[in-house]
Backbone as XML, in Angstrom:
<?xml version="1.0"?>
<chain id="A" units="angstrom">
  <residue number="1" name="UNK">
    <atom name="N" x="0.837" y="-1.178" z="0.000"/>
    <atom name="CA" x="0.000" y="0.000" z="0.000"/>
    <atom name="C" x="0.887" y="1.247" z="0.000"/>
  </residue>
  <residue number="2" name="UNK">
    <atom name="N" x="0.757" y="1.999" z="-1.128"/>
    <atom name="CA" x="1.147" y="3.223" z="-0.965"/>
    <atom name="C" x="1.416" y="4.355" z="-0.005"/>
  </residue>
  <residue number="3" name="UNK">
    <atom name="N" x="2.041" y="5.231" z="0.263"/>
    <atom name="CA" x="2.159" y="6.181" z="1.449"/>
    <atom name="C" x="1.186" y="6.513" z="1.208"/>
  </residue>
  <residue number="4" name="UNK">
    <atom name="N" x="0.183" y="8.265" z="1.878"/>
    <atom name="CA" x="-0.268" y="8.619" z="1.473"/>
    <atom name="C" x="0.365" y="10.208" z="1.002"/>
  </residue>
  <residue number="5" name="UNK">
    <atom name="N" x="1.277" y="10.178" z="1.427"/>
    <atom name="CA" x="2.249" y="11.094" z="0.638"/>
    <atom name="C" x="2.111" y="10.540" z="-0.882"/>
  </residue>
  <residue number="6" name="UNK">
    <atom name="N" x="2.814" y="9.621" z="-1.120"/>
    <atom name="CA" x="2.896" y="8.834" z="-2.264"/>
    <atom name="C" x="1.332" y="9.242" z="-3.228"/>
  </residue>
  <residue number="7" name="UNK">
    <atom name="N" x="0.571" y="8.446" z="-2.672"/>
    <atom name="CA" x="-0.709" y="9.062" z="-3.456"/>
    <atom name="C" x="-1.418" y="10.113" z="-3.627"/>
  </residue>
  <residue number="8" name="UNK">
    <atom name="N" x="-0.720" y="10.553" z="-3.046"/>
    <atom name="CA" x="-1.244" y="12.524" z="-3.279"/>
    <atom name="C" x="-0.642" y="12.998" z="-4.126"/>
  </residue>
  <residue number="9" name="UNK">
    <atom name="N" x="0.633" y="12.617" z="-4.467"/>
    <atom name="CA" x="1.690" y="13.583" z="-5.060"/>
    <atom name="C" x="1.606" y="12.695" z="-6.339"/>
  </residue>
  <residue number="10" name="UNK">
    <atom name="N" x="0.974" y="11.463" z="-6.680"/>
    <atom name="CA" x="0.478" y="11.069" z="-7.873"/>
    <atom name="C" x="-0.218" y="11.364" z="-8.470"/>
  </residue>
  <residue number="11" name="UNK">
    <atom name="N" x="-1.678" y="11.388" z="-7.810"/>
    <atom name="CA" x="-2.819" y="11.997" z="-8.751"/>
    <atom name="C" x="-2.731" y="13.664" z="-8.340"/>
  </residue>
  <residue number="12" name="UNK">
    <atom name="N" x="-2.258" y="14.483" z="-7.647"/>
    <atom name="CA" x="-2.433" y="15.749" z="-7.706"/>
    <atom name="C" x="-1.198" y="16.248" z="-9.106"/>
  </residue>
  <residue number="13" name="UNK">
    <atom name="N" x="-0.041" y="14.792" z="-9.382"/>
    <atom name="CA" x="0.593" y="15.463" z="-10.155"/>
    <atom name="C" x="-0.245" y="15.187" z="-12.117"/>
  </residue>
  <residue number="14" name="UNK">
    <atom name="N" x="-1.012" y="13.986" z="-12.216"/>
    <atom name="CA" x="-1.849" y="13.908" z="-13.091"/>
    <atom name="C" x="-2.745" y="15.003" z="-13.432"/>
  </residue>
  <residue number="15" name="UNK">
    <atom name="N" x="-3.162" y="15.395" z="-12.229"/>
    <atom name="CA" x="-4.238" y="16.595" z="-12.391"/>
    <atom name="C" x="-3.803" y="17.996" z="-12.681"/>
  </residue>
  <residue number="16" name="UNK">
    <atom name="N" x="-2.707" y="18.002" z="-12.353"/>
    <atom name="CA" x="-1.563" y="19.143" z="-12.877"/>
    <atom name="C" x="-1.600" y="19.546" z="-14.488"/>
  </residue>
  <residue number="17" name="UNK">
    <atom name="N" x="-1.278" y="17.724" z="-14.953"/>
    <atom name="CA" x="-0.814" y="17.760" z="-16.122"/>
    <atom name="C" x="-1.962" y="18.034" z="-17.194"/>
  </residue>
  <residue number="18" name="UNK">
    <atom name="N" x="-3.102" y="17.250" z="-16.803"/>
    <atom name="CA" x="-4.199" y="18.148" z="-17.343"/>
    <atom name="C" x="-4.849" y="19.288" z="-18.070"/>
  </residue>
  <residue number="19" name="UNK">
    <atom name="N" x="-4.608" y="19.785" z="-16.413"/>
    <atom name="CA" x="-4.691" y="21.227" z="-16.499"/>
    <atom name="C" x="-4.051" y="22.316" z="-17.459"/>
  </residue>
  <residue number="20" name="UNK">
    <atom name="N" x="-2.814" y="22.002" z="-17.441"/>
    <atom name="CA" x="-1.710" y="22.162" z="-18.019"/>
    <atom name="C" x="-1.823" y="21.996" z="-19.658"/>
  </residue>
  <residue number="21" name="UNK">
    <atom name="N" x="-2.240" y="21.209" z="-19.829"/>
    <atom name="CA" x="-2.844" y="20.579" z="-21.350"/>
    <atom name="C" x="-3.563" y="21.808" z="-21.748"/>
  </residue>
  <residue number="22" name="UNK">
    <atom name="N" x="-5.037" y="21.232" z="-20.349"/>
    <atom name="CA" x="-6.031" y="22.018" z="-21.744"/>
    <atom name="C" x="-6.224" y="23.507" z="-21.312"/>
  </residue>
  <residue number="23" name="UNK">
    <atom name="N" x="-5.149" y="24.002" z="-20.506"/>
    <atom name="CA" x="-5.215" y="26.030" z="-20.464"/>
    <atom name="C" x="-4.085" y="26.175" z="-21.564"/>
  </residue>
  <residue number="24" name="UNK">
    <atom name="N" x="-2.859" y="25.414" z="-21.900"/>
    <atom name="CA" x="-2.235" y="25.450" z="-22.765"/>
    <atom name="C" x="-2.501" y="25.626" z="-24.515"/>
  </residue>
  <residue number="25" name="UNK">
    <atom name="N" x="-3.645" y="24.914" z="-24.410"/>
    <atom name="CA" x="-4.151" y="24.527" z="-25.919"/>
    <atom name="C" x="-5.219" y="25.940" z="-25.875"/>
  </residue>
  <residue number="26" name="UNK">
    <atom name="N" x="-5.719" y="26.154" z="-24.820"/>
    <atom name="CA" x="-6.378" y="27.368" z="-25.097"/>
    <atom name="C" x="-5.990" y="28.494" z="-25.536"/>
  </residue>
  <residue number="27" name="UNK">
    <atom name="N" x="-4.733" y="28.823" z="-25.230"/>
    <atom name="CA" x="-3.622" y="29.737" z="-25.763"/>
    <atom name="C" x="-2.926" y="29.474" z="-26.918"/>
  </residue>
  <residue number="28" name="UNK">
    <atom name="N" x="-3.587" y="28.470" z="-27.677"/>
    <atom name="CA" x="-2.973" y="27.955" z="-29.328"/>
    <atom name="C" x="-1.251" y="27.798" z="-28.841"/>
  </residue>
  <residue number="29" name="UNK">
    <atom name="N" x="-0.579" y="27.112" z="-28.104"/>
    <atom name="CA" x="0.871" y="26.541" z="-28.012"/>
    <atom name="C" x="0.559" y="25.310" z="-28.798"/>
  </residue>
  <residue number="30" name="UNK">
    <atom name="N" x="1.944" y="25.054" z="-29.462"/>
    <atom name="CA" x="2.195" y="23.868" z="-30.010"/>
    <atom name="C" x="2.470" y="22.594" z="-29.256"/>
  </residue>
  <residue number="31" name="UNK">
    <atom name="N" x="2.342" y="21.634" z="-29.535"/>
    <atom name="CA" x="2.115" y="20.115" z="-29.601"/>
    <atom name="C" x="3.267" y="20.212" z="-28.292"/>
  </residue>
  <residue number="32" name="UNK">
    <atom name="N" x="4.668" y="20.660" z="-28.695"/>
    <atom name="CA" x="6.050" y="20.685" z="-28.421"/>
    <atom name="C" x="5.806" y="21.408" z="-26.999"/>
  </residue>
  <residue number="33" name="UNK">
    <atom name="N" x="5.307" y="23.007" z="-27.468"/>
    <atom name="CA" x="5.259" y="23.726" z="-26.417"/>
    <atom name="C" x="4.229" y="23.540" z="-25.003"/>
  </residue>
  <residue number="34" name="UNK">
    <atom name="N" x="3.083" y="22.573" z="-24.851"/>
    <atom name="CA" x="2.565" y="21.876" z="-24.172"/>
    <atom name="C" x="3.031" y="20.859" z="-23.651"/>
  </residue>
  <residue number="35" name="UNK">
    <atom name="N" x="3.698" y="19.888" z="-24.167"/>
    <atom name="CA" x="4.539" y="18.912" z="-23.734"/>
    <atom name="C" x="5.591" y="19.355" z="-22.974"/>
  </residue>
  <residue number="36" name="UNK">
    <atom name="N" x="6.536" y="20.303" z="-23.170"/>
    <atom name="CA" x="7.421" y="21.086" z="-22.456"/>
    <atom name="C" x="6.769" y="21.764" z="-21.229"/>
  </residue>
  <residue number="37" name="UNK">
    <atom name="N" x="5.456" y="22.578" z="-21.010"/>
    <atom name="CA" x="5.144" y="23.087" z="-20.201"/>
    <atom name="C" x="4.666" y="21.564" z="-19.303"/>
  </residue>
  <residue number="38" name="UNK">
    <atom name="N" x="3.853" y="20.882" z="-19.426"/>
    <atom name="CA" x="3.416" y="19.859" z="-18.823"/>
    <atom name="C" x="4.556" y="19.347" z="-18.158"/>
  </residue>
  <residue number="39" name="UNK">
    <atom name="N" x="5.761" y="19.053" z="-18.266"/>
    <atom name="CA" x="6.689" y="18.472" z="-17.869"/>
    <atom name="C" x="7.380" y="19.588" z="-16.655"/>
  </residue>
  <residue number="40" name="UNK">
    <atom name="N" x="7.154" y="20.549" z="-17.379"/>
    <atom name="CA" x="7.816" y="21.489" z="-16.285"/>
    <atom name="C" x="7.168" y="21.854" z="-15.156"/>
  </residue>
  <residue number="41" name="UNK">
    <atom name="N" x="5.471" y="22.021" z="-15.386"/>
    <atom name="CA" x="4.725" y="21.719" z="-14.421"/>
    <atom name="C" x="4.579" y="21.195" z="-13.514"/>
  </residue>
  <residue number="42" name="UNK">
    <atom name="N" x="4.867" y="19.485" z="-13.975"/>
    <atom name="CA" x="4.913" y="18.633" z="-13.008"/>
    <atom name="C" x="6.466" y="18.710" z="-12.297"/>
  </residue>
  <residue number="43" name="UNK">
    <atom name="N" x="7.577" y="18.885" z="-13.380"/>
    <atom name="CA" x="8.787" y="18.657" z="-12.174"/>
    <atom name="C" x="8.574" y="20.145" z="-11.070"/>
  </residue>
  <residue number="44" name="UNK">
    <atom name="N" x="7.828" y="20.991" z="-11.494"/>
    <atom name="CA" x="8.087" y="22.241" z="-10.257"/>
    <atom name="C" x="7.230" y="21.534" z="-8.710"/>
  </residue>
  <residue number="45" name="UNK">
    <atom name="N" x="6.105" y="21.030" z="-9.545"/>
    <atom name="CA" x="5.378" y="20.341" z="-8.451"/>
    <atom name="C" x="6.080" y="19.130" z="-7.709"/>
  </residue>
  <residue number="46" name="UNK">
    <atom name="N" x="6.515" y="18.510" z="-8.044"/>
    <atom name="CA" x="7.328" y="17.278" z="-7.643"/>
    <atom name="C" x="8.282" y="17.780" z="-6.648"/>
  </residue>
  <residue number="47" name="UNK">
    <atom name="N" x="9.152" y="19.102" z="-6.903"/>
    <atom name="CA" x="10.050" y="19.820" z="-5.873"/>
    <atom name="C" x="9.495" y="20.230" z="-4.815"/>
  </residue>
  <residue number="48" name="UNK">
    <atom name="N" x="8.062" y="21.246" z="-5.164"/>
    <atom name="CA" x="7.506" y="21.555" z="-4.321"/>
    <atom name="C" x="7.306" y="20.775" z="-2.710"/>
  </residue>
  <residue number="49" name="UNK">
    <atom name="N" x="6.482" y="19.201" z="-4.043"/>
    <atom name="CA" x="6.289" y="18.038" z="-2.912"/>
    <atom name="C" x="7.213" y="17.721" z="-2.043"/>
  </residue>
  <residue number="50" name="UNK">
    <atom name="N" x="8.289" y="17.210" z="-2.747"/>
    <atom name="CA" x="9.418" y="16.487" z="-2.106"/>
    <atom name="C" x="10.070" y="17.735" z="-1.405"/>
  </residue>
  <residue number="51" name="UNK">
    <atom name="N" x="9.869" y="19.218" z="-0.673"/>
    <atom name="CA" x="10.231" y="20.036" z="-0.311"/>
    <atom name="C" x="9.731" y="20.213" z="0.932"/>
  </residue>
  <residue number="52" name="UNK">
    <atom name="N" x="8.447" y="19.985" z="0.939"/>
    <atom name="CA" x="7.499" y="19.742" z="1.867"/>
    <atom name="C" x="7.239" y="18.401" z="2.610"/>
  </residue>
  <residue number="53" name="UNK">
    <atom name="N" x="8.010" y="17.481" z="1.872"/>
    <atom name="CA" x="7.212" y="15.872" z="2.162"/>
    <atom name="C" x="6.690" y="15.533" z="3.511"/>
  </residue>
  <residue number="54" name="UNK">
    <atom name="N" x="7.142" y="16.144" z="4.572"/>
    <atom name="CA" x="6.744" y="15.833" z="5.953"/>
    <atom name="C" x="5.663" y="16.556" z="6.393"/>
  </residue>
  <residue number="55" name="UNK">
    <atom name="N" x="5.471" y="17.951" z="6.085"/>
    <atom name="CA" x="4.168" y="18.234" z="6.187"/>
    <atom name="C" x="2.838" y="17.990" z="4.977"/>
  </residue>
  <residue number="56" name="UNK">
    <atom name="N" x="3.019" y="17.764" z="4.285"/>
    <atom name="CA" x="2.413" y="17.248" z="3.313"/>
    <atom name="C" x="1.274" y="15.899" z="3.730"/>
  </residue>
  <residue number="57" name="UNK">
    <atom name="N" x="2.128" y="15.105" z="4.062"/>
    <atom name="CA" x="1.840" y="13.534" z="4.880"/>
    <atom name="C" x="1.194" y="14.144" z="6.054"/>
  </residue>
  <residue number="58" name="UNK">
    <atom name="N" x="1.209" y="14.568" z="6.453"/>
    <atom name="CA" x="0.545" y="14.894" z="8.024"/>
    <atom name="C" x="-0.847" y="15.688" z="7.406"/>
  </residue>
  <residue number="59" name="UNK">
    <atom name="N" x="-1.056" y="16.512" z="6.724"/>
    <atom name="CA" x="-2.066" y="17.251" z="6.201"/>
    <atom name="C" x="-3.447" y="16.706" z="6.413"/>
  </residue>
  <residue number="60" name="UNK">
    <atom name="N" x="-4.375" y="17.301" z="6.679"/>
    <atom name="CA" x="-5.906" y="16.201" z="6.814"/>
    <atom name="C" x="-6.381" y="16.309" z="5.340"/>
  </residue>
  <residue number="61" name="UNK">
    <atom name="N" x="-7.444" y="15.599" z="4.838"/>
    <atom name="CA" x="-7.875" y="15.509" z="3.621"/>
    <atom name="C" x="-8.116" y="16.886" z="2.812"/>
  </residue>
  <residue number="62" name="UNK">
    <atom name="N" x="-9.080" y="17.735" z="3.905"/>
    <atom name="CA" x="-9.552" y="18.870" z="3.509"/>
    <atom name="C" x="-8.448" y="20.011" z="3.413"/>
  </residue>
  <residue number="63" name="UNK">
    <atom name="N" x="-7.378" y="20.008" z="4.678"/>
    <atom name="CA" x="-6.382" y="21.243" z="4.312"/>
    <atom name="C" x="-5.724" y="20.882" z="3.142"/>
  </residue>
  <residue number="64" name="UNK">
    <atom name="N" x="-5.200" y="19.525" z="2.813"/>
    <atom name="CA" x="-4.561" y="19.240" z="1.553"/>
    <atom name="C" x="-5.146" y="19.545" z="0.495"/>
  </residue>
  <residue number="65" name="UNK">
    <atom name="N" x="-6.427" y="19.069" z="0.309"/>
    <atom name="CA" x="-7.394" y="20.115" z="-0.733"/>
    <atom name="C" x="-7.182" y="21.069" z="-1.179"/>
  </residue>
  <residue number="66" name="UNK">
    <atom name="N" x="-7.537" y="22.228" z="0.013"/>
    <atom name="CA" x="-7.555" y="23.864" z="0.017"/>
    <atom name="C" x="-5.474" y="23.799" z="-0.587"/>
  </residue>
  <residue number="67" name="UNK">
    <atom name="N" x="-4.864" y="23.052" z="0.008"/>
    <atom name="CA" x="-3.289" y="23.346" z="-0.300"/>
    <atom name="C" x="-2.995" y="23.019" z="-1.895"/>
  </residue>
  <residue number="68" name="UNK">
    <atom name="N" x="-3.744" y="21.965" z="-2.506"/>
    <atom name="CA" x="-3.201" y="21.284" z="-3.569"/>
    <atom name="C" x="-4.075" y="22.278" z="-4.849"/>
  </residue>
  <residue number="69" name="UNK">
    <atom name="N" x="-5.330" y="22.772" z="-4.502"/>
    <atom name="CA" x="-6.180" y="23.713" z="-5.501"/>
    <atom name="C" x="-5.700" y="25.124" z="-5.355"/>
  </residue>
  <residue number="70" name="UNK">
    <atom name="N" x="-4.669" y="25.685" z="-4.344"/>
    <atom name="CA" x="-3.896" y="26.872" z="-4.849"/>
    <atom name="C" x="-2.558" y="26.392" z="-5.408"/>
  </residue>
  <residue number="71" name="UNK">
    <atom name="N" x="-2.167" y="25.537" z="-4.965"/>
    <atom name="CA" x="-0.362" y="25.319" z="-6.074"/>
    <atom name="C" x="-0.541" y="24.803" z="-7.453"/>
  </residue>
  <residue number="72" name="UNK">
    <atom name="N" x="-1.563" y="24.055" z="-7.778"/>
    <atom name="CA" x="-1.813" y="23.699" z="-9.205"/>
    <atom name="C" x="-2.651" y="25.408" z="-9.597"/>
  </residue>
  <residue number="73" name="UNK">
    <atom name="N" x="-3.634" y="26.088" z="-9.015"/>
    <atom name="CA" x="-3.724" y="26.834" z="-9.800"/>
    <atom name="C" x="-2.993" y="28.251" z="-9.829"/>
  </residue>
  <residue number="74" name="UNK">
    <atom name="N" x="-1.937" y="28.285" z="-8.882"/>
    <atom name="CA" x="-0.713" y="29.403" z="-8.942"/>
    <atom name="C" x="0.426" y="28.879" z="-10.421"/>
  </residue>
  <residue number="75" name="UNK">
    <atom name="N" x="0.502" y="26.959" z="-10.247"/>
    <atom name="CA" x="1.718" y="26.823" z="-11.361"/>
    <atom name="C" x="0.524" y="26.602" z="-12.926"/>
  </residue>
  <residue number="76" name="UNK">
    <atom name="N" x="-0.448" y="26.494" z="-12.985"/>
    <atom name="CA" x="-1.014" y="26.465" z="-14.179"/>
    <atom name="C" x="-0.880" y="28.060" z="-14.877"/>
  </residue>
  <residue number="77" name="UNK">
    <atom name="N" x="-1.603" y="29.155" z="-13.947"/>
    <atom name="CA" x="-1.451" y="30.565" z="-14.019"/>
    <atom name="C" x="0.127" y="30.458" z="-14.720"/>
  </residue>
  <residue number="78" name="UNK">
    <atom name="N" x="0.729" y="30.262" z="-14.197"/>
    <atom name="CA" x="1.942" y="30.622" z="-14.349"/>
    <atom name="C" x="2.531" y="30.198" z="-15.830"/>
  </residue>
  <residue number="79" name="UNK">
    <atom name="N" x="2.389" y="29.077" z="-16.158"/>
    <atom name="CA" x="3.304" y="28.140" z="-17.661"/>
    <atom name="C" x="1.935" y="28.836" z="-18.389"/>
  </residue>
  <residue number="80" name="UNK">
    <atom name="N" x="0.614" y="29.372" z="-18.533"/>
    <atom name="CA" x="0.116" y="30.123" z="-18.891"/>
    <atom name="C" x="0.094" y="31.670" z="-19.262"/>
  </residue>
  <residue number="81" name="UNK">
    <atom name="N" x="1.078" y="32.484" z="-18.583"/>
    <atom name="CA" x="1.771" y="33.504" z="-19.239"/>
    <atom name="C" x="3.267" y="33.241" z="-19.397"/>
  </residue>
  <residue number="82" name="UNK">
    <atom name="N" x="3.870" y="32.241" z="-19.190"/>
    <atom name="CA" x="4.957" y="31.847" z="-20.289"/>
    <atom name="C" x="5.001" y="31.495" z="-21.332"/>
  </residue>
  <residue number="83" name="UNK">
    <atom name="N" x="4.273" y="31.044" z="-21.718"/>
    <atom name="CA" x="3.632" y="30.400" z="-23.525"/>
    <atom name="C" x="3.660" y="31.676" z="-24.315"/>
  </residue>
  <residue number="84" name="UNK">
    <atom name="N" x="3.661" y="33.030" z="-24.181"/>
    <atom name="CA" x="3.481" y="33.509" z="-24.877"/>
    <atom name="C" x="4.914" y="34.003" z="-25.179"/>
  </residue>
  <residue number="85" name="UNK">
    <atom name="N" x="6.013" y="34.151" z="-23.890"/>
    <atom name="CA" x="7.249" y="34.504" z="-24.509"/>
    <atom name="C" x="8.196" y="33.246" z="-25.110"/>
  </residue>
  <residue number="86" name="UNK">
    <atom name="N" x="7.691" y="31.463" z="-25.586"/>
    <atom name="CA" x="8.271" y="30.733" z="-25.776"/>
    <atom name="C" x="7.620" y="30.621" z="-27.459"/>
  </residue>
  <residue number="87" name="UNK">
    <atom name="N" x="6.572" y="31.612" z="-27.644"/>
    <atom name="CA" x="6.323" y="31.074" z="-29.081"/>
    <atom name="C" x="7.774" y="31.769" z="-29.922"/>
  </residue>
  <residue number="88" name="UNK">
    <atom name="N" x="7.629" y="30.902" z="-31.083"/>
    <atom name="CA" x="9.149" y="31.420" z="-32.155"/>
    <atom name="C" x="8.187" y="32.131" z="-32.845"/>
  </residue>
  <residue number="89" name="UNK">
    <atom name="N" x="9.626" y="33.243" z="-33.437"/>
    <atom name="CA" x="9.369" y="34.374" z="-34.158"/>
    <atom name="C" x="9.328" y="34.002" z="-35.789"/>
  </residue>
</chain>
């Protein structure tokens, strides 16, 4: 059985990538430039996690919630006004 560190930092990092996808495609980025943001997404999140890992694990269901629906939508915001200085000229 998984930690529950472990399973948080799995599907919150799926749900990342998602996200990531389809605010990306909304901003017309390429195939390339989505794939790149998605990846970067998730490794910022992954640091984040593994930065935190001890309070993270201790977290109750609901504060992890409220914690995991502002860092996915602070790093989505974010690779969302970078797309525009990575398109080529």
């Amino acid at each position: 059985m998984p930690s529950r560190f472990a399973s948080r930092m799995a599907y919150t990092t799926a749900l990342l990538a998602y996200f990531v996808v389809r605010e990306t495609r909304k901003v017309k980025a390429t195939i390339v430039q989505v794939l790149a943001c998605a990846l970067c997404a998730s490794l910022m999140h992954l640091a984040i996690g593994f930065g935190f890992r001890q309070a993270i694990g201790q977290l109750s269901g609901l504060t992890f919630s409220a914690w995991a629906v502002l860092e996915l939508f602070l790093l989505v915001q974010l690779l969302v006004r970078v797309i525009p200085r990575l398109k080529t000229q």
